[in-house]
N, C-alpha and C positions, 0 to 999 in steps of 0.2 A: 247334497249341499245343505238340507236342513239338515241333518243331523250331524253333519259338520259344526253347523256354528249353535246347535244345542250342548253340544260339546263344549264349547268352548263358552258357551254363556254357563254352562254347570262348574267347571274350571274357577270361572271369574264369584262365580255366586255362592262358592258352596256351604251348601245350609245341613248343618246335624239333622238323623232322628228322621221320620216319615216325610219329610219333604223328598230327600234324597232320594227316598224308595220308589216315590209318587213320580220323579224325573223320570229316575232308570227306568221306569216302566212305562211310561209316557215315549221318552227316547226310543226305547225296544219297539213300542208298537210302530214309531214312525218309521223305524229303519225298515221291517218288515213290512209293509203299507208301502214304503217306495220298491223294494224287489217287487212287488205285487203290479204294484206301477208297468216300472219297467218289463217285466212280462207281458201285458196287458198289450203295451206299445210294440214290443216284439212280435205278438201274436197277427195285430192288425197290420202291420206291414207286411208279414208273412203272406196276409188271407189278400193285400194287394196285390203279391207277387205272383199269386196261384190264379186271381181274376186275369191275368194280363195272360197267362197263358190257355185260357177257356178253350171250348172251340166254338167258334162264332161263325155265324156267314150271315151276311148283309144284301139284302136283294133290292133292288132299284127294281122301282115299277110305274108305270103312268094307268091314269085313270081312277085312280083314287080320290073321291070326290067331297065326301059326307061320313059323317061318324059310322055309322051301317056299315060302310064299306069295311073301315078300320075296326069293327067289331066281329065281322066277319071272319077277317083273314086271321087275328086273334085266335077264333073260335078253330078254323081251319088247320091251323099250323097246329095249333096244340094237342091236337087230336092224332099227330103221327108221333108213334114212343119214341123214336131217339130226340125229341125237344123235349129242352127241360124248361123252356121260358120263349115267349116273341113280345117285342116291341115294335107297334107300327106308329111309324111318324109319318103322317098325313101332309106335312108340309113340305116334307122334303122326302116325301111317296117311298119310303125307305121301311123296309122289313126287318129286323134284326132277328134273328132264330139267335139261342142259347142250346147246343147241341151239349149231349149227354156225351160223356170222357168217353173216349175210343169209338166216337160215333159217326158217320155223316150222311150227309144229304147231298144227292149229284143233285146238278142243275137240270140232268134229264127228270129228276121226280118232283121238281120242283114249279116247272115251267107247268105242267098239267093244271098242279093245283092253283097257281096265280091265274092262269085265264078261267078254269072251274070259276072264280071270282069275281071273273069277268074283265078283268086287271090286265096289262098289257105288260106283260117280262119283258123288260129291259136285259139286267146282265147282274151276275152277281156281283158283286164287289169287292167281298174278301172271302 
C-alpha cells in the first residue's frame, strides 16, 4: 500500500534530475523493506503454528505450598533429558513439562518424581 501511493505521489509530482533517482531509490528500498515485512510476519505465524503442536504434558498436583516447593520441582523435572523446559504454577498447583519432539513421559515415571517432592499426583491433564 505504501508503495502504491508513492507511486502515485511520483506520477502526480514529477520532478527532473536527482530528485527522481532519490525517489526510485527511496521507492525500491520501501518495496523491498515491506517483502522483508511480510516474511517477518509469515515466519512468526508459522513459529505459532509449530508451538501449538509441541508436546506438552500438564500435571495437576496438591501440596504445593511455597516458592521452595515450586523451585524444586523446576529443578527436578529438568534434570530428566526428554524435557526441554517446566512451568510450575503455584496457584493453580499445575506443572507444565515442554517435552523434546518424538519424546515422552508416562505418568508411571512421573508420579515417583512428584511425591520424591513430596507433592501429592493428582492426574495428568494433557
Amino acid at each position: 500500500m505504501v508503495g502504491h501511493n508513492l507511486i502515485l505521489w511520483l506520477d502526480i509530482n514529477l520532478i527532473k534530475g536527482e530528485k527522481v533517482k532519490k525517489v526510485i531509490i527511496l521507492l525500491s528500498a520501501l518495496f523491498f523493506s515491506s517483502i522483508s515485512y511480510g516474511e517477518t510476519i509469515k515466519s512468526m505465524s508459522s513459529d505459532k503454528k509449530i508451538e501449538s503442536v509441541k508436546n506438552i504434558k500438564k500435571i495437576k498436583v496438591h501440596g504445593m505450598a511455597c516458592p521452595l516447593c515450586q523451585s524444586k520441582a523446576e529443578k527436578k523435572f529438568k534434570e530428566i533429558p526428554s524435557v526441554n523446559g517446566v512451568d510450575v504454577d503455584m496457584e493453580k498447583m499445575l506443572i507444565t513439562l515442554n517435552l523434546k519432539k518424538g519424546t515422552d513421559l508416562s505418568t508411571e515415571k512421573i508420579k515417583p518424581i512428584v511425591t520424591s517432592l513430596g507433592l501429592t499426583f493428582v492426574k495428568v491433564v494433557k
